[in-house]
DRENDO-1510 file (C-alpha; in Angstrom, 1 decimal, always signed):
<recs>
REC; n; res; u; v; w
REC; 1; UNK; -6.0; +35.8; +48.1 .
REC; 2; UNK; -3.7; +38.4; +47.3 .
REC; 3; UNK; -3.7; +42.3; +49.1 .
REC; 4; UNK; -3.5; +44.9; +45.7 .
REC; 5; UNK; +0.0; +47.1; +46.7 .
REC; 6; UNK; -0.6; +49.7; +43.6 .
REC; 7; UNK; -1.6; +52.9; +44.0 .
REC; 8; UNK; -3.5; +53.8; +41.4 .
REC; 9; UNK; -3.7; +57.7; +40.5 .
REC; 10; UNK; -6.0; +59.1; +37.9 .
REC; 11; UNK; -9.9; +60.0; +37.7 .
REC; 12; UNK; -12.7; +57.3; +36.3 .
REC; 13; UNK; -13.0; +59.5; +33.5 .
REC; 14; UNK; -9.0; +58.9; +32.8 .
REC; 15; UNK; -9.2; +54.8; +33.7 .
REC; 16; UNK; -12.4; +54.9; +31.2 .
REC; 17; UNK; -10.7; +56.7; +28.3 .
REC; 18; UNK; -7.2; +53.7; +28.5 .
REC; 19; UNK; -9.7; +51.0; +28.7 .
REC; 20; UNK; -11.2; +52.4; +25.7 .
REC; 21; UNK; -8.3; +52.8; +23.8 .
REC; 22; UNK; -6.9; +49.5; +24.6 .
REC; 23; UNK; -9.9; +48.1; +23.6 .
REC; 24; UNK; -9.9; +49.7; +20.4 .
REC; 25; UNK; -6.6; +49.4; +19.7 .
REC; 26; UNK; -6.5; +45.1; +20.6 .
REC; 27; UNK; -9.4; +44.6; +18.2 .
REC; 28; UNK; -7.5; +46.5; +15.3 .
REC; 29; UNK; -3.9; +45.2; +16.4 .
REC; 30; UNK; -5.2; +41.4; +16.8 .
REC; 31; UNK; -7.4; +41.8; +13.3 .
REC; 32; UNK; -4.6; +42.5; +11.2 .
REC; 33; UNK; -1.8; +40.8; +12.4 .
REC; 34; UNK; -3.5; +37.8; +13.5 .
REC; 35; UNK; -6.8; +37.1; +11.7 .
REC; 36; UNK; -6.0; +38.9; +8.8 .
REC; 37; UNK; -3.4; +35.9; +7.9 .
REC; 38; UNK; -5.3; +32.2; +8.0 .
REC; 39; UNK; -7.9; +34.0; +5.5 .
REC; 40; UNK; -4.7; +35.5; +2.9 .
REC; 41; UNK; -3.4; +31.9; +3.2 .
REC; 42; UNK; -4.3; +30.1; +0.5 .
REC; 43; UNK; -3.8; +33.1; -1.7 .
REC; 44; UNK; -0.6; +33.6; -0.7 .
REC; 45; UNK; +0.3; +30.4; -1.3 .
REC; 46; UNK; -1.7; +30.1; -4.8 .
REC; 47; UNK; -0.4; +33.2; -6.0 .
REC; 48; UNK; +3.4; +32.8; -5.1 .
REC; 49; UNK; +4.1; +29.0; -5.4 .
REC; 50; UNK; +5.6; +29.1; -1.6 .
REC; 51; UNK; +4.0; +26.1; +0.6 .
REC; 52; UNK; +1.3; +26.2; +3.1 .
REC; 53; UNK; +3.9; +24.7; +5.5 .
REC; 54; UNK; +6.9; +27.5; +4.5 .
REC; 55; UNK; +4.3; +30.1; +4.8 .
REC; 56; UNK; +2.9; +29.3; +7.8 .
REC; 57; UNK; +6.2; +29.0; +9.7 .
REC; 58; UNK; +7.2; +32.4; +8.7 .
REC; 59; UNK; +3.7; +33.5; +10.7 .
REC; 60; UNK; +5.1; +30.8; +13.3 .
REC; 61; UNK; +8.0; +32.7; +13.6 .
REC; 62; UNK; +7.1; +35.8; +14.6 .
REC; 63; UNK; +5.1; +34.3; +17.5 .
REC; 64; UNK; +8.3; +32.9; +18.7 .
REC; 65; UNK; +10.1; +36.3; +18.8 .
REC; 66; UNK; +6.8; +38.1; +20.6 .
REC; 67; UNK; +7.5; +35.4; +23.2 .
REC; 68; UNK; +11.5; +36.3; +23.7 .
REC; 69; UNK; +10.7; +39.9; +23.1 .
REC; 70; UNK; +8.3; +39.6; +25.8 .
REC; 71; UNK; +10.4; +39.0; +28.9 .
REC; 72; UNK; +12.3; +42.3; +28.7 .
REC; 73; UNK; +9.0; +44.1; +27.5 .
REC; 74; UNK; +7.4; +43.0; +30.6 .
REC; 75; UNK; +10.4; +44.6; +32.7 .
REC; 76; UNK; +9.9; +47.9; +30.8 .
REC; 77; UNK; +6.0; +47.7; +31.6 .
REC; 78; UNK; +6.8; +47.4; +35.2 .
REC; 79; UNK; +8.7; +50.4; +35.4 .
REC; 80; UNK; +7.3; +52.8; +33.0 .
REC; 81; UNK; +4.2; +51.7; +32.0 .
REC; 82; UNK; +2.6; +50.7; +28.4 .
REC; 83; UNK; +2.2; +54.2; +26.6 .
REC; 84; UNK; +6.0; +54.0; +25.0 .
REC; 85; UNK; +5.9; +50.3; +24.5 .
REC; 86; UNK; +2.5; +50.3; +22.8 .
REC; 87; UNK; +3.2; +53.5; +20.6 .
REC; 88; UNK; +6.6; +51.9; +19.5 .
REC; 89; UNK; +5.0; +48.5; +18.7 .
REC; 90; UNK; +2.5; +50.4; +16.6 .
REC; 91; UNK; +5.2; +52.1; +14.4 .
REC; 92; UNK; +6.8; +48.6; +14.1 .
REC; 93; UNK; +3.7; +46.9; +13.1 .
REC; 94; UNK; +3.3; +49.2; +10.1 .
REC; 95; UNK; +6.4; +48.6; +8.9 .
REC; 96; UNK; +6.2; +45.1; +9.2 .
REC; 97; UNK; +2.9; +44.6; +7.2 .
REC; 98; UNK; +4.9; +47.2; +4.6 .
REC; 99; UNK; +7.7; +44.8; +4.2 .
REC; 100; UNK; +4.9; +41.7; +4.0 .
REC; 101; UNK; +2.9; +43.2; +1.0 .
REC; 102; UNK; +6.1; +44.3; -1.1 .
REC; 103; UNK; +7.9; +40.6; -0.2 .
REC; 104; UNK; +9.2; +39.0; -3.4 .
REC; 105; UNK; +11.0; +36.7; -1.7 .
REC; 106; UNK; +10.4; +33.4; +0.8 .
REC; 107; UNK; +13.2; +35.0; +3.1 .
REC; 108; UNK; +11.9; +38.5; +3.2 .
REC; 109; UNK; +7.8; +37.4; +3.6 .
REC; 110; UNK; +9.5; +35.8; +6.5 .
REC; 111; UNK; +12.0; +38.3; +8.0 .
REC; 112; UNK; +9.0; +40.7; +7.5 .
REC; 113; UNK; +7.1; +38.3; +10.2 .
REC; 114; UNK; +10.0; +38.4; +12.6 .
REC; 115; UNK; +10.1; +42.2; +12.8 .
REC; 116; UNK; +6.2; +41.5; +13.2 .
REC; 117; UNK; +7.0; +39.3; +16.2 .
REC; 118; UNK; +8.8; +42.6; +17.6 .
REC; 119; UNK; +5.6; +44.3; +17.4 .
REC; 120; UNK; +3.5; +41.8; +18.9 .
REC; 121; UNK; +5.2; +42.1; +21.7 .
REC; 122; UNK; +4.7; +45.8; +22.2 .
REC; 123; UNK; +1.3; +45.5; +21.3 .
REC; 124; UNK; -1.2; +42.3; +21.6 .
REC; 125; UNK; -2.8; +41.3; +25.1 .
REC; 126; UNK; +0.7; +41.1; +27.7 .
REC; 127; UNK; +1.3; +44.8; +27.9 .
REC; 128; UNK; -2.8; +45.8; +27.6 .
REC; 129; UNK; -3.4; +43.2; +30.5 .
REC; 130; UNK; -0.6; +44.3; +32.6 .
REC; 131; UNK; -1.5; +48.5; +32.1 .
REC; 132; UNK; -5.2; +47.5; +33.3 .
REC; 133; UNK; -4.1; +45.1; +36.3 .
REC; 134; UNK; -1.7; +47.7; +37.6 .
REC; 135; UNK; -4.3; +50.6; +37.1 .
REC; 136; UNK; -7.7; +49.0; +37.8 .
REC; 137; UNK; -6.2; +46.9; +40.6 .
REC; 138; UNK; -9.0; +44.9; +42.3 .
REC; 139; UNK; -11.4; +45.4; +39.6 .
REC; 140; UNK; -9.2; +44.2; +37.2 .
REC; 141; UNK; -11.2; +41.4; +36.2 .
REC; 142; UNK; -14.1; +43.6; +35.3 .
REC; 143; UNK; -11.2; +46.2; +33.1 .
REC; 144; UNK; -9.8; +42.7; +31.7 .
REC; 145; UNK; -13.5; +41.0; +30.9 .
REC; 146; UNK; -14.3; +44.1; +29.1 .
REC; 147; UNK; -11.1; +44.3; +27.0 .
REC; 148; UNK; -11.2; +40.6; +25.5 .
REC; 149; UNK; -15.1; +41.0; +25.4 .
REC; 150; UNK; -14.3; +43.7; +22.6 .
REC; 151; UNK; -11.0; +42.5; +20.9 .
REC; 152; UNK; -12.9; +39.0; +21.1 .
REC; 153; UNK; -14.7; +40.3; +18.4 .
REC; 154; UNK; -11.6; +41.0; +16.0 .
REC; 155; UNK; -11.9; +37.6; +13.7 .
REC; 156; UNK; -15.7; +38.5; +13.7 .
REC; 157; UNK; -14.3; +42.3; +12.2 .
REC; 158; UNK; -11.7; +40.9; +10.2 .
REC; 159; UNK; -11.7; +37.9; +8.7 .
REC; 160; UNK; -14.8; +38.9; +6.4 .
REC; 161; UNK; -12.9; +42.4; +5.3 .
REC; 162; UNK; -10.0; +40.9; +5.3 .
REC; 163; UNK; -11.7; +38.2; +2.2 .
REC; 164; UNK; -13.6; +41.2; +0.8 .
REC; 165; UNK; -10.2; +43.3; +0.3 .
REC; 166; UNK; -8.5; +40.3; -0.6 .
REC; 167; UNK; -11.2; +39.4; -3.6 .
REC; 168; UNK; -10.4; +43.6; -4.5 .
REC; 169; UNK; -7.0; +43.8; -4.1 .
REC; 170; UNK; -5.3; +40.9; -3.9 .
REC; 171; UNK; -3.4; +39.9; -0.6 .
REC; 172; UNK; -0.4; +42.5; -1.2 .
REC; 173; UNK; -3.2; +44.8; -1.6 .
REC; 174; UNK; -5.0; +43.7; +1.2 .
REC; 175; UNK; -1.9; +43.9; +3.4 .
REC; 176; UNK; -1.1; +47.7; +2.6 .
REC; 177; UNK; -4.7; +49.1; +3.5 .
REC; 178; UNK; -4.7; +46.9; +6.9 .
REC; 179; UNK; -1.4; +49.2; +7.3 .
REC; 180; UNK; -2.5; +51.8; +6.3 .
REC; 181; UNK; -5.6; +51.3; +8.6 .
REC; 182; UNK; -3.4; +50.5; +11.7 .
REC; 183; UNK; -1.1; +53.4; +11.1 .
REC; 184; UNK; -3.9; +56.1; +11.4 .
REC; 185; UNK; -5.6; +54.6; +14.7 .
REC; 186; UNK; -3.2; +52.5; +17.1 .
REC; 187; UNK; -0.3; +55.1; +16.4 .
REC; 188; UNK; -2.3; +58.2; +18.1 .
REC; 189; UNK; -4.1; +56.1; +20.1 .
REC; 190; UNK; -1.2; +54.9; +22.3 .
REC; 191; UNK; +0.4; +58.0; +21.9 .
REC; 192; UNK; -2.1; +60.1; +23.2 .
REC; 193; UNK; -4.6; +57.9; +24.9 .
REC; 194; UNK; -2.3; +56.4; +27.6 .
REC; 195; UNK; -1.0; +59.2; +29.5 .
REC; 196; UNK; -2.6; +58.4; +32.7 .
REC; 197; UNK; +0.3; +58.2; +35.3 .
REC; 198; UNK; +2.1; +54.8; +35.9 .
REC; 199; UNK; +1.0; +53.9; +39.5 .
REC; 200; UNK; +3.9; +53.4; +41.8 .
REC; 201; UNK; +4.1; +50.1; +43.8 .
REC; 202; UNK; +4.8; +48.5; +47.1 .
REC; 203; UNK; +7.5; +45.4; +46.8 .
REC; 204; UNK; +6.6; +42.1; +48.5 .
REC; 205; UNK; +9.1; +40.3; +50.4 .
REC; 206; UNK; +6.7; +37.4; +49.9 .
REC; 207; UNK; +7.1; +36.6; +46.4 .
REC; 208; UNK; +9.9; +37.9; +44.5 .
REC; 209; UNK; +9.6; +37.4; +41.3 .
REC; 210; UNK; +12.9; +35.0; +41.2 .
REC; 211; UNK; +11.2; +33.1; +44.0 .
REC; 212; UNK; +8.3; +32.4; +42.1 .
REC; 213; UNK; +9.7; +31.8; +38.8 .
REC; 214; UNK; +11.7; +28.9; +40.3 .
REC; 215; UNK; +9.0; +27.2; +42.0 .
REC; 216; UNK; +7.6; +24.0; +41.3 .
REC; 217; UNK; +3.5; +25.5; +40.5 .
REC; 218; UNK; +5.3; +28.5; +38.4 .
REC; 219; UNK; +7.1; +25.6; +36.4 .
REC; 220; UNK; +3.9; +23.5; +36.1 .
REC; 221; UNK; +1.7; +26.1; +35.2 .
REC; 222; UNK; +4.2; +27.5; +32.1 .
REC; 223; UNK; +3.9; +23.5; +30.9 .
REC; 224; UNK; +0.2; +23.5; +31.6 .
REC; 225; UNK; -0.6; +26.7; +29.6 .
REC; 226; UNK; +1.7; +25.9; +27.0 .
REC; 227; UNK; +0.4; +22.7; +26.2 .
REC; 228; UNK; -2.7; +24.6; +26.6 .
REC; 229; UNK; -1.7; +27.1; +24.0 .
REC; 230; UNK; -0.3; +25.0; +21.5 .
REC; 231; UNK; -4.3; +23.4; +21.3 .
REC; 232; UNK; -6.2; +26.4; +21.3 .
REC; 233; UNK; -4.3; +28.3; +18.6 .
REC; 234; UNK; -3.6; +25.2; +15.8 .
REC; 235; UNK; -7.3; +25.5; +16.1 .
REC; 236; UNK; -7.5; +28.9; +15.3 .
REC; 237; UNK; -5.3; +28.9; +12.2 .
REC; 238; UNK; -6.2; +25.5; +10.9 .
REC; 239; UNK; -9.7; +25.8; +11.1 .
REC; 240; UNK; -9.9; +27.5; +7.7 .
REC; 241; UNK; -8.1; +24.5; +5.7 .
REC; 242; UNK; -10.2; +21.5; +8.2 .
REC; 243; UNK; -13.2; +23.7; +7.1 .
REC; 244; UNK; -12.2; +23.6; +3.4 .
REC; 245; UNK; -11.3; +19.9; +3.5 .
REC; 246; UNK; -14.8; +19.7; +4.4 .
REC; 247; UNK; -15.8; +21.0; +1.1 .
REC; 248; UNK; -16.5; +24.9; +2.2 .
REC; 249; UNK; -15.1; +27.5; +0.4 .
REC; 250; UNK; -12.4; +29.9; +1.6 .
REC; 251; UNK; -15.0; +32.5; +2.2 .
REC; 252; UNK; -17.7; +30.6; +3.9 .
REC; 253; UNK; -14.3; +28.9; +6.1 .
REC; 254; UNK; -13.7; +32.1; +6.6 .
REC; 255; UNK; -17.1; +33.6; +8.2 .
REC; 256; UNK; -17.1; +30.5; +10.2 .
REC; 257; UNK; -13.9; +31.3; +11.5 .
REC; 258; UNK; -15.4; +35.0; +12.2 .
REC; 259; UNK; -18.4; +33.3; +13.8 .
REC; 260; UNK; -16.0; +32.2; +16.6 .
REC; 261; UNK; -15.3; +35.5; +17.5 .
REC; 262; UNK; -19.1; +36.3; +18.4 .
REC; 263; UNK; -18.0; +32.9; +20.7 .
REC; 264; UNK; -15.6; +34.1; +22.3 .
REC; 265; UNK; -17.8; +37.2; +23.2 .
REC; 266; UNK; -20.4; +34.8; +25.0 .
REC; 267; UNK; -17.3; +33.2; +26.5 .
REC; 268; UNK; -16.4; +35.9; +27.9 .
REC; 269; UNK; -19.4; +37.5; +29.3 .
REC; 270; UNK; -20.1; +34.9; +32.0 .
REC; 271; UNK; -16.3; +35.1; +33.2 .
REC; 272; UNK; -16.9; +37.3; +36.5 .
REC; 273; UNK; -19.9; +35.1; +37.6 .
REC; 274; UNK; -17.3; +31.5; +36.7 .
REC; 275; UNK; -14.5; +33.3; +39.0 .
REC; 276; UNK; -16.8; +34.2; +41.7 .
REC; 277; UNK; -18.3; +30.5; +42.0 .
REC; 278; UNK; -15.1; +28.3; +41.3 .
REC; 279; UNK; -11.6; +27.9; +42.9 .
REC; 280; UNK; -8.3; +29.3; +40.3 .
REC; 281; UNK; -7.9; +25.6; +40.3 .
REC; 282; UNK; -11.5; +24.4; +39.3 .
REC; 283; UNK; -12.2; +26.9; +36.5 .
REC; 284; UNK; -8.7; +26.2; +34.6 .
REC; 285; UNK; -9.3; +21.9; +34.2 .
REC; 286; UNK; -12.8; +22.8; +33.6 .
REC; 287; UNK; -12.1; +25.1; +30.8 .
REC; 288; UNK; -9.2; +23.5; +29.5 .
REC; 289; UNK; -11.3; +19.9; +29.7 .
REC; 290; UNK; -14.1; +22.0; +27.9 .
REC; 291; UNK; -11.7; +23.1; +24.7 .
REC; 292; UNK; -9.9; +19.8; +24.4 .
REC; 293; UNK; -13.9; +18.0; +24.1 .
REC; 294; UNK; -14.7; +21.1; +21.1 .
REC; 295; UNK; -11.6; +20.3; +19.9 .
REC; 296; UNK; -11.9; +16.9; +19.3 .
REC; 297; UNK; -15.8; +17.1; +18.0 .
REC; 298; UNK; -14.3; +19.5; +15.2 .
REC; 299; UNK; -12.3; +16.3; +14.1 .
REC; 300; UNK; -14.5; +13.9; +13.9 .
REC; 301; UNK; -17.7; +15.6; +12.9 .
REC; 302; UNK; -17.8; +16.0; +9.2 .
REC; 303; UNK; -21.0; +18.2; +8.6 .
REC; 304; UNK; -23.3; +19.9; +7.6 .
REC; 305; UNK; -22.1; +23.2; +7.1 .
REC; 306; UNK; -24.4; +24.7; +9.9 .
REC; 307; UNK; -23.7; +22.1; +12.7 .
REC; 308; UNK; -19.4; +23.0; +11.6 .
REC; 309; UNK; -20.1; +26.5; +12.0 .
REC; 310; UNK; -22.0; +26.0; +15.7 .
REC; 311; UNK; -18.4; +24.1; +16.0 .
REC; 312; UNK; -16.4; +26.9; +15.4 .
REC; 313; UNK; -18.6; +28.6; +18.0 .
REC; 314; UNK; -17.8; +26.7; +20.7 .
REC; 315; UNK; -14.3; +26.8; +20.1 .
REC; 316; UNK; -14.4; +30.5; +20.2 .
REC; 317; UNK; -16.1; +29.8; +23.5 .
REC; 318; UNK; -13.6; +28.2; +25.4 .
REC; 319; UNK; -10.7; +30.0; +23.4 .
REC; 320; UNK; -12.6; +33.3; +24.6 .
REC; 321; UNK; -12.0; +32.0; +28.2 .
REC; 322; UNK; -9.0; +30.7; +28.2 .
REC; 323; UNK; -7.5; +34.0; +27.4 .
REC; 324; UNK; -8.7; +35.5; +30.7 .
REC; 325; UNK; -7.6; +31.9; +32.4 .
REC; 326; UNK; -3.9; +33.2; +30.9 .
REC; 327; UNK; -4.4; +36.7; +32.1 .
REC; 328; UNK; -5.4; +36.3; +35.7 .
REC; 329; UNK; -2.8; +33.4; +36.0 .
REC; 330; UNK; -0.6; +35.4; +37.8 .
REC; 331; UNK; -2.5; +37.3; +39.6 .
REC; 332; UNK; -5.1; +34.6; +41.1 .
REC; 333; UNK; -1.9; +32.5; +42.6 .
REC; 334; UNK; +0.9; +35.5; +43.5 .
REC; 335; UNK; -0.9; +38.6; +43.6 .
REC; 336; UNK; -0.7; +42.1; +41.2 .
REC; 337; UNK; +3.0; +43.2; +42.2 .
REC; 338; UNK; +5.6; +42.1; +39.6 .
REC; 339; UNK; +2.7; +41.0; +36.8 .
REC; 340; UNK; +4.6; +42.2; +34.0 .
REC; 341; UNK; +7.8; +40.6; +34.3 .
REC; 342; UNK; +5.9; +37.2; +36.1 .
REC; 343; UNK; +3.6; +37.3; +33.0 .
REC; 344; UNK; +6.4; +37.7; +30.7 .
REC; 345; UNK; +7.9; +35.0; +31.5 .
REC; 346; UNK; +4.7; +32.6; +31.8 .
REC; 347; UNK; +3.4; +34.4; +28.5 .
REC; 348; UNK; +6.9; +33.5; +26.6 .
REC; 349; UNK; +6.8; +29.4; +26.2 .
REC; 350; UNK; +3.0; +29.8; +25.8 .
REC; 351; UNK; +4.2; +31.8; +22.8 .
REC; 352; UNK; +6.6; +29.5; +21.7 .
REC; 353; UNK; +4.0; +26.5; +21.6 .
REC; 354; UNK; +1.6; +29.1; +20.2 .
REC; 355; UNK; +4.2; +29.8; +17.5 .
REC; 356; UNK; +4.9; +26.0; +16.9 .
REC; 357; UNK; +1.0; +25.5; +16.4 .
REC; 358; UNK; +0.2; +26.5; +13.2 .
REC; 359; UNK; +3.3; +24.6; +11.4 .
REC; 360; UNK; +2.8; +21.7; +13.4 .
REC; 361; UNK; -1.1; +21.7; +12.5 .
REC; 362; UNK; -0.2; +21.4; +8.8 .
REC; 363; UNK; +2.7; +19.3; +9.2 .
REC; 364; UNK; +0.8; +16.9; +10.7 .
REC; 365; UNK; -2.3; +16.8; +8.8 .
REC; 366; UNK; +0.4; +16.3; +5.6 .
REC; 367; UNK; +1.5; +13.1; +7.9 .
REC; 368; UNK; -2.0; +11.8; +9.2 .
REC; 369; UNK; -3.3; +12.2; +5.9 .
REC; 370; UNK; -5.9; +15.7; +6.5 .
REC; 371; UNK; -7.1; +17.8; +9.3 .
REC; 372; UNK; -9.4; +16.0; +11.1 .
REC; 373; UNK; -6.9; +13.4; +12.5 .
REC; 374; UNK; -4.6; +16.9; +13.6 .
REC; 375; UNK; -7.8; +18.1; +15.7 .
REC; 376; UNK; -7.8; +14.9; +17.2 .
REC; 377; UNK; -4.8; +14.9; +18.3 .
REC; 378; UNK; -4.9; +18.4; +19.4 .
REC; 379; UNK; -7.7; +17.4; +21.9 .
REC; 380; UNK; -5.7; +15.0; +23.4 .
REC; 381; UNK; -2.7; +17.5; +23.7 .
REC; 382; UNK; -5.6; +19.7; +26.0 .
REC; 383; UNK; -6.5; +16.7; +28.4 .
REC; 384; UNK; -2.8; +16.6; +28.6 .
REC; 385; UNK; -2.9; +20.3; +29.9 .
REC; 386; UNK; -6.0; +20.1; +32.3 .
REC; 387; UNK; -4.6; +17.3; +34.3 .
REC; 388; UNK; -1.0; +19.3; +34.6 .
REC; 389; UNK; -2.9; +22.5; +35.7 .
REC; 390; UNK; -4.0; +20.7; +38.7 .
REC; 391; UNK; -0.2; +21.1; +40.3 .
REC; 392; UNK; -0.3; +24.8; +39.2 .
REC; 393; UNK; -1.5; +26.0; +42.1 .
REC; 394; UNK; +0.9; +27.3; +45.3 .
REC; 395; UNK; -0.2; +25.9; +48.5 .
</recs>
């Protein structure tokens, strides 16, 4: 569709070694700011007399600032690439999971998550995507497949050591070695690992990034994937306390929750072969269509244990998929040139309903009276999506 303008310097050996890095670094990054936090949860709670809902929205939070933080971030990445961004977000990240674990206060737990926000930004999947679709160029799907493939697998990591660490140490325990852990392997990693050259571009007259951003499918697709967004990730953070309402224990909620990383894997794997056979319009109602079903059978299916588990699967499935629907957005309907500042601002209200998510999943199962009634409503929010993402597409 599109004609790749970047010219893209550096050896295999040199694209091989960022791909590897990134993909280390994601799987780390995403496991202990992200996964590490639905499984501490309840301890957090139970330990400090704060709310689900108070805790939660300080989590909230922080994806809200990732989001605003985003849109200059993807300027920066445009211009000079993701080696400074990512180092810095690495450094920021360790200092935010420092001033988590020594919180003693509602407002600090929660000003620690909005200087965790900062690092988000710097470091989760917008800047990693746009360094691999401006240095693979057309075999960025292959570079992108491969990186969610592996940081797909970060809840799978995780969420088991995160409960084993937390049954040691407690969660302000748990907290400091995931810092510590972080610290010692994304810090050099960026530093050193992403030195290949940034490749300079061509500008298109065709679709300036103002142009686009104003345009009726740019606008439809931002409400699409939202919507989209806010679905996929209330599932992801309250699927531990649907699971638990269900009479599982936190830890068995929590291998379940790792489980759906190994989905997301599978998810992921047949990607390349779903692109090549289907139309950008197709393959994002049929995966959003796909998630909303999941998400509603995780509602109203009460058990057993093993049939909840293949549930939490599936989800991982179509949540595996969706995140390469998000990150070839761009790129399937305007081309490579511009992806970091277009994807910023796409990535940043997909945030924000990302961000909203996990309060409004336990705000509303306090309302409908549990989870189950919040999942079903959650797969009608993803219906919502699919039929939006139908005007997403330029002519």
């Amino acid at each position: 569709m599109h004609a790749d303008t970047a010219a893209r310097p550096g050896t295999h050996a040199g694209l091989r070694r960022v791909l590897v890095v990134l993909c280390t670094t994601e799987i780390i990054s995403w496991g202990v700011l992200y996964y590490a936090f639905p499984v501490l949860l309840p301890t957090i709670s139970a330990r400090t007399g704060w709310s689900l809902a108070a805790i939660t929205a300080g989590f909230s939070a922080s994806q809200v600032v990732a989001g605003l933080v985003g849109i200059p971030v993807g300027r920066l990445l445009d211009r000079h690439g993701p080696r400074a961004v990512m180092t810095t977000g690495s450094v920021i990240a360790v200092l935010a999971l420092v001033a988590l674990a020594t919180a003693n206060s509602l407002l600090w737990f929660t000003a620690a998550w909005l200087l965790a926000g900062v690092a988000m930004a710097g470091i989760f999947y917008a800047p990693a995507f746009a360094a691999l679709t401006r240095w693979y160029g057309p075999r960025r799907v292959s570079a992108l497949t491969a990186l969610t493939l592996v940081a797909g697998l970060a809840s799978t990591v995780f969420a088991p050591l995160t409960a084993v660490l937390n049954d040691l140490v407690d969660w302000r325990g748990t907290y400091l070695v995931l810092a510590g852990f972080l610290a010692v392997t994304t810090i050099p990693l960026h530093l050193v690992g992403l030195r290949l050259p940034w490749p300079m571009i061509e500008h298109e007259t065709v679709h300036t990034p103002s142009a686009v951003a104003r345009s009726r499918p740019f606008l439809v697709l931002v409400v699409a994937m939202s919507l989209a967004a806010f679905s996929v990730y209330a599932v992801v953070i309250n699927l531990v306390p649907l699971l638990t309402e269900r009479g599982m224990t936190t830890s068995a909620a929590a291998v379940a929750l790792g489980v759906g990383g190994i989905g997301q894997v599978l998810g992921r794997l047949g990607y390349g072969r779903l692109t090549a056979r289907t139309s950008v319009r197709t393959r994002t109602v049929l995966v959003l269509l796909v998630s909303a079903a999941v998400t509603v059978l995780l509602g109203v299916v009460p058990g057993p244990v093993l049939l909840l588990m293949a549930g939490s699967v599936l989800a991982g499935v179509t949540r595996g998929i969706f995140t390469l629907v998000q990150a070839t957005a761009i790129t399937d309907r305007w081309g490579p040139v511009h992806y970091g500042r277009l994807n910023g601002l796409l990535t940043a209200p997909v945030l924000l309903t990302a961000a909203i998510a996990p309060w409004a999943g336990s705000a509303l199962a306090a309302w409908l009276g549990g989870y189950p009634a919040v999942f079903v409503v959650l797969g009608v929010i993803g219906v919502l999506a699919a039929a939006l993402s139908t005007a997403g597409v330029p002519r």
